[in-house]
Steps between C-alpha positions, in 0.01 A plus 500: 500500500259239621225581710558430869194591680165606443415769650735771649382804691686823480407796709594844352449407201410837356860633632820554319622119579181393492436552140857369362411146750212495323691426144762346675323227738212430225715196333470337846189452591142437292312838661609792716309660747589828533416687765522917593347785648468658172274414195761276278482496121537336184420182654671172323339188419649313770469800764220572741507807682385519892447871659527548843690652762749281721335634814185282387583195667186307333613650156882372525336154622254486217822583253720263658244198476610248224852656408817276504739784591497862610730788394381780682595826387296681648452793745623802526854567296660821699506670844146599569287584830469200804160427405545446155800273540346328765173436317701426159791333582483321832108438568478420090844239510369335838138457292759325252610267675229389710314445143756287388537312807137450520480404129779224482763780288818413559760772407447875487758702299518852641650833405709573833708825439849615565283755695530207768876526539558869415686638777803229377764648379616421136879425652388246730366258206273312657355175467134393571551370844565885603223641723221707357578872528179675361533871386133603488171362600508348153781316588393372803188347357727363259670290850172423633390267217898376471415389841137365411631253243764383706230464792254307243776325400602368830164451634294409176733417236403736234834618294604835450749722276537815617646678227700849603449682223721805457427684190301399211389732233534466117831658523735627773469863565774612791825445569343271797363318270741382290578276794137442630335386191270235396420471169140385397601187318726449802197560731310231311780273519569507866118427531526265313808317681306566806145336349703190393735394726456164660558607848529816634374519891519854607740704249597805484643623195688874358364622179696637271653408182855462391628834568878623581518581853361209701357609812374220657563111527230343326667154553251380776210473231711329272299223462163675312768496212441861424741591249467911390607569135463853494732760613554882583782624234322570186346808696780543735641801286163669419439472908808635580523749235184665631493509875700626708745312761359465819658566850665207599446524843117590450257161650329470248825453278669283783141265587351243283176629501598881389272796539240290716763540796444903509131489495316610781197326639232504233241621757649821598501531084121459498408677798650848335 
């Protein structure tokens, strides 16, 4: 694969994705910068690491200075209290994109979540062009920066994918998931696609791979030439063999973003 940039920043890069993008993305550019809150190890010889937290505004500017692209990440990856989400993913993603906006980068490749859409229904197959429907404080940072990159966009002309990624683990481990799933190699693909494309504006874009059930109409992103090549069934009958089936009519069965429509609010969690 020949080398298309220099230098790309990825935030979180001592998370689950994080570390597979860091194998995946390394044929495209001559160094990464990898950035997290945590200590990050076994460092490459085209890696440098950067630790901070995303609430540092100077520290995300001082990361951001002399990349070519951003995939960010980062932030915090589940429901968790206000503050934290607040500090993590909104204050850290608007630091983003006022780095690269003030350092000449001109596309940002985020992890959005289906977390942003969750109270949609599976039947109603939607397409990108439905409106956001967050299911949890998570999710509703998630539509915060959706609307940030189409704002910087508009206004500054920085490019965004805003990738809605469902479920990606090494393997699929629930029935939900043997329609929700991501693969990693599928993960670094559609990263890839959305890294490379000649023009991609503001984009929004479903991530899953190339499982049975389709759930959603990932036809509006068609153009990042994302093309999945893994699939659900070779666990499909070790999943289904070992858990049970679920209520039909239960939400989180019925919504695309499963259990996170039955939490609570994470506050009244952490208040006791």
């Amino acid at each position: 694969m020949t080398q298309l940039f220099d230098t790309i920043l990825i935030t979180g890069a001592a998370g689950r994705l994080g570390t597979e993008l860091r194998r995946g993305l390394a044929p495209l550019a001559r160094k990464l910068r990898l950035a997290d809150v945590a200590e990050i190890g076994d460092l490459q010889p085209n890696e440098e690491a950067a630790i901070f937290d995303l609430a540092d505004e100077a520290a995300v500017h001082k990361a951001v200075e002399g990349v070519d692209t951003i995939v960010h990440f980062g932030g915090a990856p589940m429901e968790r209290p206000w503050d934290e989400v607040l500090n993590a993913n909104i204050r850290g993603s608007y630091h983003i994109y006022e780095a690269a906006r003030k350092h000449g980068v001109k596309r940002v490749v985020y992890a959005s979540s289906v977390h942003a859409i969750g109270y949609h229904k599976l039947e109603d197959h939607i397409d990108a062009s439905a409106r956001q429907r967050p299911d949890s404080l998570y999710g509703l940072s998630k539509c915060f920066v959706e609307d940030l990159g189409q704002l910087y966009w508009d206004k500054f002309g920085i490019e965004s994918v805003m990738l809605r990624i469902f479920s990606s683990f090494p393997e699929p481990a629930d029935r939900r998931m043997l329609w929700s799933w991501l693969s990693f190699d599928d993960c670094i693909r559609l990263v890839t696609a959305a890294l490379t494309a000649p023009c991609v504006g503001c984009t929004i874009s479903f991530g899953m791979s190339d499982n049975r059930l389709k759930t959603v109409d990932n036809r509006l992103a068609g153009h990042l030439g994302y093309h999945p090549q893994d699939n659900t069934e070779s666990y499909r009958a070790g999943v289904e063999g070992k858990t049970p089936v679920p209520d039909p009519r239960a939400p989180a069965v019925q919504c695309l973003g499963g259990w996170f429509v039955e939490l609570g609010h994470p506050d009244d969690d952490a208040a006791g």
